[in-house]
C-alpha angles and dihedrals in degrees: 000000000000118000102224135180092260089045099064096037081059093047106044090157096054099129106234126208091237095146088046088057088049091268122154112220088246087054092050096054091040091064094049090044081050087050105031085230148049112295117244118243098266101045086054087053092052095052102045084060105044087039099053125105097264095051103040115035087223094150096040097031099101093049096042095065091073088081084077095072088058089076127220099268117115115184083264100054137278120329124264092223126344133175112001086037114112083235126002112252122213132199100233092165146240076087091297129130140192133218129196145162137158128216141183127241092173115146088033093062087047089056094044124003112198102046080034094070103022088058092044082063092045099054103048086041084066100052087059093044085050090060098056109271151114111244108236112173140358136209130203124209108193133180117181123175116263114329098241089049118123095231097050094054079054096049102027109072092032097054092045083045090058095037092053090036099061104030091044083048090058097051086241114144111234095220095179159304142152143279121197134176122221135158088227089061096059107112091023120056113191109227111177121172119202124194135187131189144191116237131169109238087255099051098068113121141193142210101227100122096215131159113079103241092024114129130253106217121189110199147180119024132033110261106245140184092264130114085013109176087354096145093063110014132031091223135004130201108238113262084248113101101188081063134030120196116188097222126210119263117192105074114249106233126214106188090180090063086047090057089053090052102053095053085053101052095047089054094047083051098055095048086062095234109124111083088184137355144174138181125253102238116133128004080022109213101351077065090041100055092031100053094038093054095042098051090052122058110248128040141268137246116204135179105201100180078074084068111123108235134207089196117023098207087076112130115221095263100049082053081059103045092042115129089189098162133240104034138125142180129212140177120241134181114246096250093044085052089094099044083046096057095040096064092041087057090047083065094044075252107167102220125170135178113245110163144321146250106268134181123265123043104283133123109208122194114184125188112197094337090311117107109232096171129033107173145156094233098204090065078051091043115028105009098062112137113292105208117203086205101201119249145214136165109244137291090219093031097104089039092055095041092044088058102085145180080251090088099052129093113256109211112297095202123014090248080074099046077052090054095045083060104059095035089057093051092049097053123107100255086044103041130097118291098187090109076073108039101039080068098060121073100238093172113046128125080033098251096091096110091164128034143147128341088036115088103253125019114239127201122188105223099179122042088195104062096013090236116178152191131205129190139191135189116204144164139141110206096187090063087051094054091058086046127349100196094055088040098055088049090048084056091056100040083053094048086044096047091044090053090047091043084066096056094252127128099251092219110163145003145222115190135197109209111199117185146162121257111329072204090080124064094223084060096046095050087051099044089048094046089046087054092047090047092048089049088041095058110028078061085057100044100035096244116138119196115237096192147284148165138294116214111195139171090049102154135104124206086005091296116128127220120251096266108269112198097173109198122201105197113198115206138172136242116186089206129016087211095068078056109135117215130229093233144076109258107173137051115224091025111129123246124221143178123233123205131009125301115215122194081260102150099138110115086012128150083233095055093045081066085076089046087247127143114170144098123055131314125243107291112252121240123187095175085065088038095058088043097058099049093050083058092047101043095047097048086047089057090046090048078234094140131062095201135337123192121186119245104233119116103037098358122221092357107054083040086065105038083055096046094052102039094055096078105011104257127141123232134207108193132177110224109225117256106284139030108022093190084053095046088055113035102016102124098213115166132235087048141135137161108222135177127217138175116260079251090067093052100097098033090048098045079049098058092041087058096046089047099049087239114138113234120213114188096207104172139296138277108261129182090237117125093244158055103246107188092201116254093354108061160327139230125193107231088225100053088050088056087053096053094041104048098043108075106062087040100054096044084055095046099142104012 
């Protein structure tokens, strides 16, 4: 029997499975104070999912809302559409414009790797698509558990197989990203997917159904039984009772059918026919119909029996909770409805009426003639719980802060500064990725001019002017456990000095802020001092955030994660041409060190070789940071520089080995007067290692004056197999590689 709307106003006292949906009991009783009733089945359905916590913020919201003081005006001028967007939209000039946004599919990738991830790449390529755009290039920060841990052998290879598969299926360059390796991730991999796309001013959509009479349209995939109540629960029984079906949980991704789509969608763009659209990603239609309604200003009447199914035996709710992938609903006036269709048929594009846009502020569901939900969708939508979850600084916080690199031994010989060397760039986090990345198309569709290993990813978006873009993820978790507001703010500073590295303008962010259980005060005073660094220092630095995701409840076993803001800088380049690579490409050119170095060695990589991590993290400073990029970019613009490469993971050590190893040259460097262990593996920010002809020297040495930057000329480029630190030791080049490339190789031995 259907549960309608009468129904459940007749039967007040029906038990409901709401915990089972991911309900608290308040909520519960919030949703039928909201309706003055019970709510039906499916209207229960719709609002466990919008109003879980992956839908809703409710546990972030409050804090989130800071990003507002942080204003809408990039270096470039205002922004085309920020938070609230379904991507942030930036002006990058010649009339173009770029949208971007990152977003987590984390416990889906630990359940099953492969769809995990390739979902995860799906989905964020269709917020992109909804604003307008065509998608252009994707990024992929990972973090698995240690490298020689069973589980991550299991989850590894499966979530970079689904991240290559479906981005290299839909012809999208991977241009970067990260992969790190930490205990606290073991049991919960971070996969976070970032897109970014290309639009005309006048392209921008948005997702508000308005128009009374005008058509809701669902197109592009079958809706199935997969991903069912995924955005607040991992499985679901089914609602009937005589039967219950465990349903999968994890979406099942067809990037064929997304490639399709987007084609689709940009035709039916450019015919001028879609008066608002949005992508199908959590909470599947019940988000869809919802959001839509409420962000336009009268209601919406759908027949979801019209729905086209994968698998007929589908109840209505589980209509409602599906994730099936690679759909999307748009709003189209009653005249446009054949030219619509036609171009949807031209894609092999399924695309069927449901309902239409109608006056007043309900939102109307009918199954077979019968109404299972009468709502207001904006309480679905826009009025889900806000939770003020209560928090303290850490009990442990002084006594981790107070265990410093002070305590550990510097090198005693330089044999052992040598060794420190090779065993940091063999470690996990310093090794060779390219297991990873060689997987991943970072050149397809010909307009990738900068791509993994360099430090930002760079796209061309316009062949006439050679107009750019270039983009960077970054984020050391270990930094923001010793102090998340300096390390939010760490992660920021890195993303903005990669995109400047590369010779580009860094002009917005979107972040991705993955934490432990908002349910625990320690979480919730890391999360909140993460948000006020990022404010903090997107105000400094002129940065506004556009958008992006929260991923809570990341722990296993009650353990947290190590707090994980991952921060995506934009920035633009006015010619691609003017771009500056990461590696050393000639030999005799001088190398130099830009910035200054401090004895800042707490939550390093070189500390993490004594298996330390205490103290606090290099101190951010945006002032340096400004005064950098403007060195970089300028001497970008002026071709001055040969390559640049910021100073973060390993510091000047790991800087050198990379440089040198990119394109096979040697190095002989001076260290500067003082701590040896400090002039090679100190992590002080607003630093890069770049390499210039003897012709620059004066032009560059200019720019670093008039910037305030402090020059260090440190040795020369030689074509010599090795990295000779003058007076102290040597390292074979090929010995390094080998270091460096074995680890991720070996533990992947077989997969």
């Amino acid at each position: 029997m259907v549960d309608t709307v009468e129904n459940a106003s007749n039967t007040p006292h029906d038990p409901q499975p709401w915990a089972e949906l991911g309900l608290k009991a308040e909520e519960y009783d919030r949703i039928r104070e909201i309706l003055g009733r019970r709510p039906t089945g499916c209207e229960l359905a719709m609002y466990s999912v919008m109003w879980s916590e992956h839908c809703s913020y409710k546990s972030s919201k409050v804090h989130l809302r800071r990003f507002g003081a942080v204003g809408h005006d990039t270096p470039r001028g205002p922004l085309l559409a920020g938070i609230g967007e379904q991507a942030g939209v930036v002006d990058v000039g010649n009339g173009l414009a770029v949208t971007f946004k990152i977003e987590s599919h984390n416990h889906p990738s630990y359940v099953e790797p492969y769809q995990g991830a390739a979902t995860g790449v799906g989905g964020i390529v269709r917020d992109i698509l909804a604003m307008g755009a065509r998608p252009i290039g994707v990024m992929d920060p990972l973090r698995f558990g240690p490298l020689d841990a069973p589980d991550t052998a299991r989850v590894l290879p499966g979530i970079v197989a689904g991240v290559g598969g479906y981005g290299n299926c839909l012809g999208l360059p991977n241009i970067g990203g990260e992969v790190v390796f930490d205990p606290t991730y073991y049991g919960n991999p971070l996969v976070n997917a970032l897109c970014v796309g290309v639009l005309g001013h006048d392209d921008l959509q948005t997702n508000a159904a308005v128009g009374v009479g005008n058509q809701v349209i669902m197109f592009g995939a079958a809706t199935g039984g997969d991903g069912i109540g995924g955005a607040s629960i991992l499985a679901s029984e089914t609602f009937d009772a005589d039967g219950p079906v465990k349903r999968p949980s994890v979406q099942v991704g067809d990037p064929f059918m997304e490639k399709l789509l987007i084609e689709c969608c940009l035709e039916l763009y450019a015919a001028g026919i879609v008066v608002g659209i949005q992508d199908f990603g959590a909470a599947g239609i019940s988000c869809a119909t919802s959001e839509m309604a409420s962000a336009g200003v009268g209601g919406m009447h759908v027949e979801l029996d019209l729905v086209e199914l994968r698998d007929p035996t589908l109840a209505p709710e589980e209509i409602l909770m599906s994730e099936s992938q690679e759909r999307m609903m748009a709003v189209v006036a009653p005249g446009d409805v054949e030219q619509f269709m036609a171009i949807c048929a031209k894609w092999d594009v399924l695309a069927t009426v449901i309902g239409e846009v109608t006056e007043g502020d309900r939102l109307i569901i009918d199954w077979h003639g019968q109404t299972v939900v009468d709502v207001d969708p904006r309480t679905v939508a826009d009025d889900g719980p806000v939770y003020e979850r209560p928090w303290a600084r850490p009990s442990w916080q002084d006594t981790l802060q107070s265990d410093t690199t002070a305590k550990l031994p510097r090198a005693a010989s330089d044999q052992e500064l040598a060794d420190q060397v090779l065993r940091l760039v063999g470690s996990p986090n310093q090794c060779d990725k390219s297991w990873i990345t060689d997987q991943y198309d970072r050149f397809v569709r010909g307009n990738s001019v900068l791509a993994q290993p360099e430090d930002a990813g760079m796209l061309r978006i316009d062949e006439a002017s050679g107009l750019g873009i270039a983009l960077a993820t970054d984020c050391n978790g270990r930094f923001a456990l010793l102090n998340p507001y300096w390390g939010a703010q760490l992660a920021l500073s890195e993303a903005y000095r990669n995109v400047a590295a590369s010779g580009a303008q860094p002009v917005a962010i979107t972040d991705c802020l993955n934490f432990g259980s908002p349910e625990d005060p320690d979480v919730m005073w890391q999360f909140r001092e993460a948000i006020i660094g990022l404010v903090d220092g997107c105000t400094e630095l002129g940065t506004p955030v556009t958008g992006g995701n929260v991923s809570f409840y990341n722990s296993t076993d009650g353990a947290n994660i190590l707090p994980t803001p991952v921060v995506g800088m934009l920035g633009i380049i006015d010619d691609v041409a003017d771009r500056t690579p990461s590696g050393f490409a000639y030999a005799g050119d001088a190398i130099a060190l830009l910035g200054t170095t401090r004895d800042e060695l707490d939550g390093s990589a070189w500390a993490g070789l004594f298996d330390h991590l205490g103290g606090q993290p290099p101190r951010p400073d945006f002032a340096a940071e400004k005064a950098l990029a403007s060195v970089l970019i300028s001497a970008a613009k002026q071709r001055l520089l040969s390559s640049a490469h910021d100073l973060s993971d390993g510091g000047l050590a790991q800087a050198l080995v990379e440089s040198c190893l990119r394109r096979g040259l040697g190095a002989a460097v001076t260290l500067p007067d003082g701590d040896a262990t400090v002039a090679l593996f100190s992590e002080s920010p607003a630093r890069a290692l770049v390499s210039f002809p003897a012709s620059s020297l004066d032009a560059v040495a200019r720019l670093c004056s008039e910037a305030g930057v402090p020059l260090t000329r440190l040795g020369e480029v030689t074509e010599l197999d090795e990295i000779e630190v003058v007076g102290r030791f040597a390292l074979g080049l090929t010995d390094v590689r080998e270091t460096w490339a074995a680890p991720l190789r070996a533990a992947m031995a077989g997969h």
